[in-house]
C-alpha positions in Angstrom: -122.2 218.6 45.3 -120.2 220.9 47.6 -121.6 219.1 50.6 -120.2 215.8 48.9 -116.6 216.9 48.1 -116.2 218.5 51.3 -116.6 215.1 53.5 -114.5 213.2 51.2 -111.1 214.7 52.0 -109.7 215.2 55.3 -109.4 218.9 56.7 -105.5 219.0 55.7 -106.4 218.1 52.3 -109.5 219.5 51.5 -109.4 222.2 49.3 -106.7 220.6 47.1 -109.1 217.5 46.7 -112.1 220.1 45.8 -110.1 222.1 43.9 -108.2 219.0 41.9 -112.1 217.7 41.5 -113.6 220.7 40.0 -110.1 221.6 37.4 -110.6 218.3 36.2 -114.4 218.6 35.5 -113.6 221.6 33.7 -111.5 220.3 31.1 -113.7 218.9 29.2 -114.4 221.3 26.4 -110.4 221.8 26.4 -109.6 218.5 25.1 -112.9 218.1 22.9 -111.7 221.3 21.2 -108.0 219.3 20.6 -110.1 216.4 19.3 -112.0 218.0 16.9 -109.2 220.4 15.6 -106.5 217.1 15.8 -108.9 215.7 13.4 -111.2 214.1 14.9 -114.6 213.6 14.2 -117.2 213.7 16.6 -117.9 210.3 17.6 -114.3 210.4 19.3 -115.2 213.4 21.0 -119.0 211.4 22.1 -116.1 208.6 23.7 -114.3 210.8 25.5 -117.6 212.3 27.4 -118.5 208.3 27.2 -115.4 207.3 29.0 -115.8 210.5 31.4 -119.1 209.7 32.3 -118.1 205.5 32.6 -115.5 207.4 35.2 -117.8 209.1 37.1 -120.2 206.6 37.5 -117.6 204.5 39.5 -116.4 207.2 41.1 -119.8 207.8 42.9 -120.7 204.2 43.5 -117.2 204.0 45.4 -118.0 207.1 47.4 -118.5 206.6 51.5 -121.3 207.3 52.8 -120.9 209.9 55.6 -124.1 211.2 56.4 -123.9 209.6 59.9 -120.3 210.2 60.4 -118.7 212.7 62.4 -115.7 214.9 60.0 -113.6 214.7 63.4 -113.6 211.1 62.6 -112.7 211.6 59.2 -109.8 213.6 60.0 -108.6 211.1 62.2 -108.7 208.5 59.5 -106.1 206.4 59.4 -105.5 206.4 55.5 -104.1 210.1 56.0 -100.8 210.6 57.4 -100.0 213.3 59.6 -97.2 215.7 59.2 -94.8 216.2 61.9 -93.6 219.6 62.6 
């Protein structure tokens, strides 16, 4: 999984991507704990993971492949703009 995030974001970016990705994946007992004690029943907590997992799912069908791809290149993609000093 490491492996993964790491050759998805640019060097400049990196760890924000990673660290965005794994608070994100995190919260998930946060907000079923507000769904349950807003009310909720259980089934609205089993869409949430539902719609999570729905998420994920495109997320990792989207993914490049970059098992063949140097992470110089990556930097030097052109969907990242560099910052002039």
């Amino acid at each position: 999984m490491a492996a993964a995030l790491r050759e998805l974001f640019p060097t400049e970016v990196r760890h924000t991507g990673i660290s965005v990705a794994y608070q994100f994946g995190g919260s998930a007992p946060f907000f079923a704990s507000l769904i349950i004690a807003g009310g909720g029943s259980i089934f609205w907590v089993s869409v949430y993971m539902a719609v999570g997992l729905v998420l994920s799912h495109i997320a990792v069908l989207t993914m490049r492949k970059t098992n063949d791809t140097d992470l110089v290149a990556i930097d030097q993609a052109p969907a990242v703009k560099k910052r002039v000093s």
